[in-house]
N, C-alpha and C positions, 0 to 999 in steps of 0.2 A: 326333787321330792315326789315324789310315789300318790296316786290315792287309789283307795281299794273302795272297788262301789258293790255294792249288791243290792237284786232287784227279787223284789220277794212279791208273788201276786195269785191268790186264789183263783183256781178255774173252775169247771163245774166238776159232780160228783166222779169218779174212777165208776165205769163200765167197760166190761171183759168186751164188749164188742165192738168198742173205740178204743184197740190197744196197736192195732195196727196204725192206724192213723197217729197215733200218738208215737208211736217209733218214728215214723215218717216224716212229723214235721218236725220232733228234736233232728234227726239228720237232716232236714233243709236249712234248719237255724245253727247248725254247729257242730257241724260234721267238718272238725279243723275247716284247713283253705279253703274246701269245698264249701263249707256253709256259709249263709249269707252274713251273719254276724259277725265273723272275722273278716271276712274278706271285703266287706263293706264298710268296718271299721280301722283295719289295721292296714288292709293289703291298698285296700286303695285311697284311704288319707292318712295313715299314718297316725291316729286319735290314740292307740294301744298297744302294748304289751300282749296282752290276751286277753280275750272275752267270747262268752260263750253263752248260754242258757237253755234248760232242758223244763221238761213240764215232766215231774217227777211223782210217779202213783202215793199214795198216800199210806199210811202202816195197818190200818185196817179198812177191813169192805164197808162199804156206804158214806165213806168220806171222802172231801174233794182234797182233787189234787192241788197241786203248787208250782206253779212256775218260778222257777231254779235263774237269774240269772248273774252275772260276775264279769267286772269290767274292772282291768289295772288300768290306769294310765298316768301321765303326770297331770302334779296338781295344776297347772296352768291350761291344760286341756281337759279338764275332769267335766267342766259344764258344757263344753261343744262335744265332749264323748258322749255326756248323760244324754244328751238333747237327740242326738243323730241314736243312739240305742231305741230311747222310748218310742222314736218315729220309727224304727223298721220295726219294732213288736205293736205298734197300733196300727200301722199301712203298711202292711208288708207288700213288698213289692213281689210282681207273680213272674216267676222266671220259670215257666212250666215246662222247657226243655232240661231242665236239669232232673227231674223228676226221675226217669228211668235210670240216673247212676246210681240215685240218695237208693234207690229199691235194691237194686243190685247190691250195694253195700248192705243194705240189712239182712236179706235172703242168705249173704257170705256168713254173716256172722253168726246166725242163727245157724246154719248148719255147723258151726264149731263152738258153739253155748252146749256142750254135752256136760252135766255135770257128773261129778265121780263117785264111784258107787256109796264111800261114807254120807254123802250130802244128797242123794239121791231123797231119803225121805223125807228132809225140810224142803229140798223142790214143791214136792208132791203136795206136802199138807200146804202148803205156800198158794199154790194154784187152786186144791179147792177150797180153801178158806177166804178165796177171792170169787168165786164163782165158776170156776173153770171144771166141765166134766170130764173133758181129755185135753193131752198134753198142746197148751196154748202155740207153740211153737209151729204146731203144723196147722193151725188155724191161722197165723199169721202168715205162715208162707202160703195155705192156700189162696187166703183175699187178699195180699202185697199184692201180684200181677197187675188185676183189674181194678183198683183206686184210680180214678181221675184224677185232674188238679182241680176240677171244680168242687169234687166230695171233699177231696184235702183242705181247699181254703174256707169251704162252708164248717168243716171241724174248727179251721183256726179262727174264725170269725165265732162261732160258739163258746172259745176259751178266752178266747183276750178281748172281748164286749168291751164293754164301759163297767169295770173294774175296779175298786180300790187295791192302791201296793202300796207296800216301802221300799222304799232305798234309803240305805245307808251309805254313809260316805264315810272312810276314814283316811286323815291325810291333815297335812299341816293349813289352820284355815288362813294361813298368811298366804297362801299359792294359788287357793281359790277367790273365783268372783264372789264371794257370798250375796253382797247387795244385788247381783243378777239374778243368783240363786233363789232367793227370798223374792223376788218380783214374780220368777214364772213356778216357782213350789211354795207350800207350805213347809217352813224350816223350823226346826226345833234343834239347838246345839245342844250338845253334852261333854260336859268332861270325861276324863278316864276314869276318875273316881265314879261317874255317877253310871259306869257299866261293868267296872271292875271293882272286885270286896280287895282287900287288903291287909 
């Protein structure tokens, strides 16, 4: 049996000028195999199905963003999954040679993020309804190069502080430790009824 977790957790406010770093460290956290999320959860103990998490801008300017994240696993591994997730998003561990691939990967993609001439002007009003005076793309590729891992983890140490989240768990609760559960979280159960109308 299956549990489905998601980890939901406010960061600081979306600024045009921390959007580099924001692509940067979603690629160190979950860029597939290469990111540390999967490959610290699935590749090397086998805790998952898939898991991943992104820090995702928010729908309008002057609001914070959201950290995005999403872990399958079975229910009998759901609480050594949650446990080893929440420890690499509060101590992440610094593996600063990998830093010049996650770059290289974003610079590639960016240069093939062209959008087509129909959507061309919801781009536009997009970026400056964010703050952006010219096309953000080539401001990211200009300051991608020169980011250290020290600027990188002083961003990431700026979004995931000492935070409140949720997590949700969904999964049969005969497969998890609940009474584990409720020792190291505060747990609140719910029925299907009491998230779904009928």
């Amino acid at each position: 049996t299956q549990a489905k977790i998601s980890i939901l957790q406010e960061m600081t406010n979306y600024t045009p000028e921390d959007e580099a770093y924001r692509l940067l460290l979603n690629s160190y956290l979950s860029d597939g195999f290469g990111g540390l999320l999967l490959q610290e959860i699935r590749e090397f103990r086998s805790l998952a199905y898939t898991t991943y998490g992104y820090i995702n801008p928010p729908y309008a300017p002057e609001q914070a963003m959201f950290f995005e994240g999403k872990l399958e696993t079975q229910g009998d591994k759901a609480l050594e999954a949650l446990d080893l997730y929440l420890k690499l998003i509060d101590s992440m561990p610094q593996y600063s040679d990998r830093l010049a691939v996650h770059k290289e990967g974003i610079l590639n993609s960016l240069a093939q993020r062209v959008p087509s001439f129909r959507s061309l002007p919801a781009f536009v009003s997009n970026y400056e309804r964010f703050g952006y005076k010219s096309d953000p793309r080539v401001l990211i590729a200009d300051k991608m190069p020169s980011i250290t891992w020290d600027e990188l983890y002083s961003y990431y140490q700026r979004q995931f502080g000492k935070r409140k989240r949720l997590v949700t768990i969904v999964g049969d609760p005969r497969m998890i430790n609940l009474d584990q559960l409720k020792k190291r979280y505060r747990v609140r159960e719910l029925q299907l009824k009491d998230v779904v109308r009928y």
